[in-house]
PADOBA-97144 format. One record per residue: residue in three letters; x, y, z of N, C-alpha, C in turn; residue number from 1. Coordinates in steps of 0.001 Angstrom, whole numbers, plus 500000, padded with zeros to 6 digits. Each point is the difference from the previous one (the first is absolute). Last residue first. Layout:
REC   resn       nX       nY       nZ      caX      caY      caZ       cX       cY       cZ   resi
REC    ALA        X        Y        Z        X        Y        Z        X        Y        Z    NUM
...
# end
This chain:
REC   resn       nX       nY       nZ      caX      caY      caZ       cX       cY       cZ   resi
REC    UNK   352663   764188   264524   499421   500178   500899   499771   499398   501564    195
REC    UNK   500785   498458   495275   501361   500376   500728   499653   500405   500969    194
REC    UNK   496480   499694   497178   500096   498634   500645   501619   500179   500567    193
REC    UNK   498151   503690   497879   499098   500013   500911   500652   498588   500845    192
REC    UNK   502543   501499   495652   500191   500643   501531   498906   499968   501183    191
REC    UNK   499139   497745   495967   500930   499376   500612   500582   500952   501159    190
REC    UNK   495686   501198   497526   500239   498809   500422   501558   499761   501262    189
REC    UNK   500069   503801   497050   499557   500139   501423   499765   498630   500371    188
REC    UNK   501937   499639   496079   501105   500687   500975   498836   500016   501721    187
REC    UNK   497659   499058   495773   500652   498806   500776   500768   500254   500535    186
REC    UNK   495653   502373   498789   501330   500211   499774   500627   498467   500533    185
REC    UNK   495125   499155   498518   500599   500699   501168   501652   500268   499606    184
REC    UNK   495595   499215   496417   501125   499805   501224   500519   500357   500664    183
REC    UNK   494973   500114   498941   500843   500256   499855   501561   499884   500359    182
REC    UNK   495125   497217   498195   500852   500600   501411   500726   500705   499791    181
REC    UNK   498051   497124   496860   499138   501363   499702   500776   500650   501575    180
REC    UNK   500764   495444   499074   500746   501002   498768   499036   500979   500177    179
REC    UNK   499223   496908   503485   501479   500114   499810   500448   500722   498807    178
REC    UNK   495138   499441   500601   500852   500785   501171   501262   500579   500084    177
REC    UNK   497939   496618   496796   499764   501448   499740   500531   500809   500601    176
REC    UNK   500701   495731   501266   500735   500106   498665   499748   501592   500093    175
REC    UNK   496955   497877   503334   501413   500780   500142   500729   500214   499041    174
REC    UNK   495793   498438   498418   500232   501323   501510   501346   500456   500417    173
REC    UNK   499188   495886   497684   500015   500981   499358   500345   501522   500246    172
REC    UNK   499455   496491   502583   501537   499827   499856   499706   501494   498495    171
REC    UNK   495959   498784   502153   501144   500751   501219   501215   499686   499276    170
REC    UNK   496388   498227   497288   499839   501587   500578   500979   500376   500809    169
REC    UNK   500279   495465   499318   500500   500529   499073   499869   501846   499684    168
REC    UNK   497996   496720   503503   501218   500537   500521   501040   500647   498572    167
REC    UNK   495121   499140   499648   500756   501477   501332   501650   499813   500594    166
REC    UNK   497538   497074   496908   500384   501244   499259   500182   500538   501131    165
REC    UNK   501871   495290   500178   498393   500661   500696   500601   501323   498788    164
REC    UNK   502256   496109   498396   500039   500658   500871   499000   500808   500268    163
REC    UNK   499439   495617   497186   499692   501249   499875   500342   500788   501205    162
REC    UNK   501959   494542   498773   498569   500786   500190   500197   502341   500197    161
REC    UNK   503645   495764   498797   498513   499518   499354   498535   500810   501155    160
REC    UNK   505229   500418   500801   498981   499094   500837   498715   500050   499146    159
REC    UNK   503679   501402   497745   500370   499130   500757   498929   498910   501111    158
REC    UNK   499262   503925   497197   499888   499010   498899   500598   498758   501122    157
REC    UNK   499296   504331   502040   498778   499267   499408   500532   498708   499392    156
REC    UNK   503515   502574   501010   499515   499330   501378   498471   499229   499561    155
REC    UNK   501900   502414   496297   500968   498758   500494   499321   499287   501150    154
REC    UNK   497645   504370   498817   500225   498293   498948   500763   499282   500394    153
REC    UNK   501098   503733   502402   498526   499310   500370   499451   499176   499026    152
REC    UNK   504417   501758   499240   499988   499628   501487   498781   499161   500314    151
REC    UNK   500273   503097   496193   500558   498360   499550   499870   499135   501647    150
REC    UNK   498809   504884   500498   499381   499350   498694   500095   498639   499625    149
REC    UNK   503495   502240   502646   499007   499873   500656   498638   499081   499590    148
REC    UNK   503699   501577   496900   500441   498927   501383   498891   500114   500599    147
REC    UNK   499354   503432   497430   500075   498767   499059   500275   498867   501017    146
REC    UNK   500137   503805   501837   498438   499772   499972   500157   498824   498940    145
REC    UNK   504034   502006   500864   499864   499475   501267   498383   499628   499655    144
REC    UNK   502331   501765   496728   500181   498455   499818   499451   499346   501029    143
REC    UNK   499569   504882   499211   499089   499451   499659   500366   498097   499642    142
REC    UNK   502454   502973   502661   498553   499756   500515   499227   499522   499028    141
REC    UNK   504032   500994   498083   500261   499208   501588   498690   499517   500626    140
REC    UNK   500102   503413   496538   500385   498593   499573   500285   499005   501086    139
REC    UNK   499589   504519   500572   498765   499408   499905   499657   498593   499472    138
REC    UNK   503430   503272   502306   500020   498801   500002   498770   499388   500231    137
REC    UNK   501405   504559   498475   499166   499531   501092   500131   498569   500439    136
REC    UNK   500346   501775   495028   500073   500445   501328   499857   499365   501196    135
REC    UNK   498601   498374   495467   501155   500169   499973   500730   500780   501100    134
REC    UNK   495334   501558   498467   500271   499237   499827   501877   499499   500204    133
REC    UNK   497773   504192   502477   500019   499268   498729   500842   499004   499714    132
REC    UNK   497208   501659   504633   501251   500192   499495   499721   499850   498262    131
REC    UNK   496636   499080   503972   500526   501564   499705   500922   500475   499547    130
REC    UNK   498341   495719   501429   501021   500465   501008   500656   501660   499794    129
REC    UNK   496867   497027   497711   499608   500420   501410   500858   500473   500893    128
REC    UNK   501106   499250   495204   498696   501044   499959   499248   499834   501692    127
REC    UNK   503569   496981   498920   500534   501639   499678   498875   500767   500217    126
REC    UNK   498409   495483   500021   501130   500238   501328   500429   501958   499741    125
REC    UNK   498079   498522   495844   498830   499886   501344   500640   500279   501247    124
REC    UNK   503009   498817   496323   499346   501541   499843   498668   500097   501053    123
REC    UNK   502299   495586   499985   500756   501082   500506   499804   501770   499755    122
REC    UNK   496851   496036   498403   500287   499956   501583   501280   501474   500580    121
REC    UNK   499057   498844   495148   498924   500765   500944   500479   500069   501314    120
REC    UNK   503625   497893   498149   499460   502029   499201   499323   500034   500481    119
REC    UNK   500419   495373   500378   500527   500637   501248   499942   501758   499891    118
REC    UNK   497926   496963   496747   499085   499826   501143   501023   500897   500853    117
REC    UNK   501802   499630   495968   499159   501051   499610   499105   499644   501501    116
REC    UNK   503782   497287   499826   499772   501357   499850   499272   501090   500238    115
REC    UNK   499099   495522   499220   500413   499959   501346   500560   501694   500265    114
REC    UNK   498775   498942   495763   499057   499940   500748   500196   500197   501859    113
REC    UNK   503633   499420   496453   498992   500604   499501   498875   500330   501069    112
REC    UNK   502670   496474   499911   501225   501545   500907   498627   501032   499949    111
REC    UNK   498008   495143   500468   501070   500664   498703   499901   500983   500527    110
REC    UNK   499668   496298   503256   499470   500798   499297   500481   500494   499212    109
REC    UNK   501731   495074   501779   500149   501732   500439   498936   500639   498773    108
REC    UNK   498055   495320   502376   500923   501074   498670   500400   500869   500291    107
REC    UNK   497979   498158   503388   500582   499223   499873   500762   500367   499023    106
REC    UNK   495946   502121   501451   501091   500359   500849   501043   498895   499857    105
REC    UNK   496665   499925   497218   500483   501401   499376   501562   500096   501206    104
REC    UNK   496844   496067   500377   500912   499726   498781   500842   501413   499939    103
REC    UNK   496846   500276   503570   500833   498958   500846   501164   499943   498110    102
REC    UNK   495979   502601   498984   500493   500612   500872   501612   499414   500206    101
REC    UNK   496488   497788   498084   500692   500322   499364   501226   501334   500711    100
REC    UNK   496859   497528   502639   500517   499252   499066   501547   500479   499151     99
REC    UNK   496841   502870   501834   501033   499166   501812   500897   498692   498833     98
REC    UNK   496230   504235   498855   500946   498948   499088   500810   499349   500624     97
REC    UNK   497215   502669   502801   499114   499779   498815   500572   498770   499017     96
REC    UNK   502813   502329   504014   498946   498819   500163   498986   499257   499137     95
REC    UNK   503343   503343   498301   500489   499019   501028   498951   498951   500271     94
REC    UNK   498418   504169   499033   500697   499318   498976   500548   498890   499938     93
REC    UNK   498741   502369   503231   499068   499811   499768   500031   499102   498438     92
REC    UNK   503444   502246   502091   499449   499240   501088   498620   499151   499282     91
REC    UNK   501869   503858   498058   500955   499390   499786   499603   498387   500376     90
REC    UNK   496856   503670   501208   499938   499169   498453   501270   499463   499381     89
REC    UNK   500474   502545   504322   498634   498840   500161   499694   499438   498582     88
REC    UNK   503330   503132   500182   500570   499087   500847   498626   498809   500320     87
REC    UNK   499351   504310   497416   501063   498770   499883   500204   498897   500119     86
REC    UNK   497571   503645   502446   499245   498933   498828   500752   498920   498941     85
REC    UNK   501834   502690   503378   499319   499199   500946   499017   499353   499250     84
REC    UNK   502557   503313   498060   500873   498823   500537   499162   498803   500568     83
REC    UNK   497652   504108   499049   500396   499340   498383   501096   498829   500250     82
REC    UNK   498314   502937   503924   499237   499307   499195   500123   499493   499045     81
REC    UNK   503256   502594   501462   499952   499048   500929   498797   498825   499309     80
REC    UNK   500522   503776   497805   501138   499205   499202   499952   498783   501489     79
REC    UNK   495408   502765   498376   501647   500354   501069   500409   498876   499511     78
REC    UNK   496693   499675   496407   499654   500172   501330   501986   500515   500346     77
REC    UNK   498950   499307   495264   499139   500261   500762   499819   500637   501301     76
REC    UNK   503101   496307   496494   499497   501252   499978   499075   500246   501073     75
REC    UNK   502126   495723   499183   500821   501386   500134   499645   501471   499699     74
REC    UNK   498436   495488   500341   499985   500073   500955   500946   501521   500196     73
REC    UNK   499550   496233   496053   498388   501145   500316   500197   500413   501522     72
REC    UNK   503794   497855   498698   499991   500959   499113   498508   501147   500911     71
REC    UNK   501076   495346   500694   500290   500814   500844   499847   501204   499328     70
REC    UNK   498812   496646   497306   499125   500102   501739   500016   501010   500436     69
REC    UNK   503509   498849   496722   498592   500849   499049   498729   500086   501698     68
REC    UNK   503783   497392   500631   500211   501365   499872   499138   500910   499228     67
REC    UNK   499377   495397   500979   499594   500631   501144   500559   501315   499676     66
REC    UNK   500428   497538   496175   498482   500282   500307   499690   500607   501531     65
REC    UNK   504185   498803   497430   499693   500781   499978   498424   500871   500155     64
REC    UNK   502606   495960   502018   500138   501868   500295   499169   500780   499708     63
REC    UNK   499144   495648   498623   499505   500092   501178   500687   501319   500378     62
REC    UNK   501825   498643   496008   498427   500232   499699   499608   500544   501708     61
REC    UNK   504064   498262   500185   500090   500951   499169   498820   500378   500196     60
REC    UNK   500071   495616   501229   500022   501087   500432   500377   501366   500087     59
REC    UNK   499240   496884   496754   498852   500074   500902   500036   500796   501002     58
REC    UNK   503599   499014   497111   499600   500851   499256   498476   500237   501007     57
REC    UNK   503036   496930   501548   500943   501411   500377   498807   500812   498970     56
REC    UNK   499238   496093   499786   499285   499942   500999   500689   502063   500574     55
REC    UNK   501169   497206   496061   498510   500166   499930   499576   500825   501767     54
REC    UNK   504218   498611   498653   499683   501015   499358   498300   500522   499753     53
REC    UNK   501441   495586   502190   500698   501365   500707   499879   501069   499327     52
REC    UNK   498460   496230   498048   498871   500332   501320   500888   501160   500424     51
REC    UNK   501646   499466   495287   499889   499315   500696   499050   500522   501677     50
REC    UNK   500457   501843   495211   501256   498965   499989   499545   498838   500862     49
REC    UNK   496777   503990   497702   500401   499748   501264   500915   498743   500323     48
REC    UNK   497936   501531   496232   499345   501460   500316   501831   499684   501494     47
REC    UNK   499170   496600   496806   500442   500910   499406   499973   501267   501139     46
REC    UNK   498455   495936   501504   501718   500059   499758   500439   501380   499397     45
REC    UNK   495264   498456   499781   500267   501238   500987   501589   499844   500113     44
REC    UNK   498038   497433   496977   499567   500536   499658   501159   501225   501175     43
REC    UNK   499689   495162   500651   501287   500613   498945   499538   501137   499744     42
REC    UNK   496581   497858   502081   501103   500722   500811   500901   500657   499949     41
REC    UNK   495234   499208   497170   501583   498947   500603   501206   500944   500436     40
REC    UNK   494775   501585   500570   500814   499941   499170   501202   498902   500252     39
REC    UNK   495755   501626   502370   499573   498980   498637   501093   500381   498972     38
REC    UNK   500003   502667   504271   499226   500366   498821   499940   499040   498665     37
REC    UNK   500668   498630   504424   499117   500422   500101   499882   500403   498812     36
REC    UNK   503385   497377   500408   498954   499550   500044   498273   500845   500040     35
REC    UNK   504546   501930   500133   499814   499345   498434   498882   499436   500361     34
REC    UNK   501645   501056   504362   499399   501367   498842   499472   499311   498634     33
REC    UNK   502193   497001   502783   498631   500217   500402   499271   501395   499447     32
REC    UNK   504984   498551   498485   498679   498742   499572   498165   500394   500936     31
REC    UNK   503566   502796   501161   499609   499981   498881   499297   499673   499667     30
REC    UNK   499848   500505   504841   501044   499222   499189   499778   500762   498707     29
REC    UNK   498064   500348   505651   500408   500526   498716   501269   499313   498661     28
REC    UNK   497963   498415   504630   499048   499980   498719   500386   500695   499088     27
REC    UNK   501969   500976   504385   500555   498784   499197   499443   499618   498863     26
REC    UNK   498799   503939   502117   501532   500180   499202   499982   498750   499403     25
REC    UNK   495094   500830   501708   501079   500099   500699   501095   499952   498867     24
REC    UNK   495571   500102   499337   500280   498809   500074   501384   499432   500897     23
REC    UNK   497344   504725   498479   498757   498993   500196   500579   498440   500834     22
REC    UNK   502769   503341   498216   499193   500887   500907   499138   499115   500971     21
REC    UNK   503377   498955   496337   500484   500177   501287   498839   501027   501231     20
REC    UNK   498590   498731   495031   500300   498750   501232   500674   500291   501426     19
REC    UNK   498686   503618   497122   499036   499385   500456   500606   498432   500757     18
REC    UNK   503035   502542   497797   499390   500698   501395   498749   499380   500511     17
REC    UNK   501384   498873   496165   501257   499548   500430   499436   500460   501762     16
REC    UNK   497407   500788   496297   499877   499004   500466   501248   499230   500612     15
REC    UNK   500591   504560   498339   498677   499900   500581   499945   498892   500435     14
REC    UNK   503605   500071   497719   500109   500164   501118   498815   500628   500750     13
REC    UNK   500097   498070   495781   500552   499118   500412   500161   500737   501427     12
REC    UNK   498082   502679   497332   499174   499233   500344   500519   498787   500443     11
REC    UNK   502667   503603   498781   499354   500551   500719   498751   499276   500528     10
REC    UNK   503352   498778   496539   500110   500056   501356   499095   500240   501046      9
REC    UNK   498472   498018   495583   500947   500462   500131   500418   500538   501647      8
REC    UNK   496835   496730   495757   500625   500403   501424   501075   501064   499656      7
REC    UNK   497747   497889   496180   499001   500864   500868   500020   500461   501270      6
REC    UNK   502886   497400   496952   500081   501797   499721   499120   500846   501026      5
REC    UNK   500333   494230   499604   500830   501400   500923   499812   501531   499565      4
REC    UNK   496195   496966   498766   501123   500194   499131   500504   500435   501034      3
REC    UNK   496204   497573   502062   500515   500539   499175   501119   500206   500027      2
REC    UNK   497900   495348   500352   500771   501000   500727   500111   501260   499159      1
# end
């Protein structure tokens, strides 16, 4: 066996991801990491107490890799186009790691990341709605595309198969619709329905 020195986190949770990728959550243990890198188990105690700290650190990792995803989606094109690319490599993400995905939506995420994913989203919302950041109730819309987002993994993960993309094009479609619209006064609204 080699010397423990030769481990350390970042390869206990490479092959941490690999089992939950390849084998599902339940295959994930210690004793089945240690086994792979030909160490005694007592080894990874150090990095990692127990499966629950192991598994909150996996999916940690799994943020911070769809937020580095999402990231490449923020430059370039109209800010409609940059949502609608979003929102498909959020999705895409999802379905790619469904595994690890199903562990991330079970851990709360770190503040960190979950953060730094809702900033884009809510400076994108601001930037279609022609406002700055923190205006506009861009934060609002941008939880309403987060809900939405989770909506269609959930319904996927529930019935184990792939909602059509056209009907994920049309909910997209409207998300956009609904924050690029303008609002309507709400006095006139309500003096129209007294009417």
């Amino acid at each position: 066996m080699p010397y423990p020195a030769k481990i350390n986190r970042e390869k206990i949770l490479k092959h941490g991801l690999r089992i939950v990728e390849k084998d599902g959550l339940e295959a994930l243990s210690l004793r089945a990491i240690a086994r792979r890198l030909k160490v005694a188990v007592n080894a990874l105690y150090h990095y990692f107490p127990d499966r629950k700290a192991l598994e909150s650190a996996i999916a940690a990792e799994g943020y911070r890799v769809l937020r580095s995803s999402l990231a490449e989606t923020s430059s370039g094109a109209h800010a409609a186009a940059r949502l609608q690319a979003f929102c498909k490599r959020y999705l895409r993400f999802a379905r790619s790691h469904r595994r690890l995905f199903e562990l991330m939506s079970r851990k709360r995420p770190p503040k960190s990341e979950l953060a730094a994913i809702g900033a884009e989203l809510t400076s994108l919302m601001a930037e279609m709605r022609g406002s700055k950041p923190g205006k506009d109730c861009a934060a609002e819309k941008a939880f309403m595309v987060q809900a939405m987002l989770q909506g269609i993994i959930a319904a996927e993960q529930q019935t184990r198969s792939s909602i059509p993309a056209s009907y994920i094009d049309f909910a997209i479609a409207r998300v956009i619709s609904g924050i690029t619209r303008t609002p309507r006064m709400k006095k006139h609204s309500l003096k129209s329905r007294m009417r």
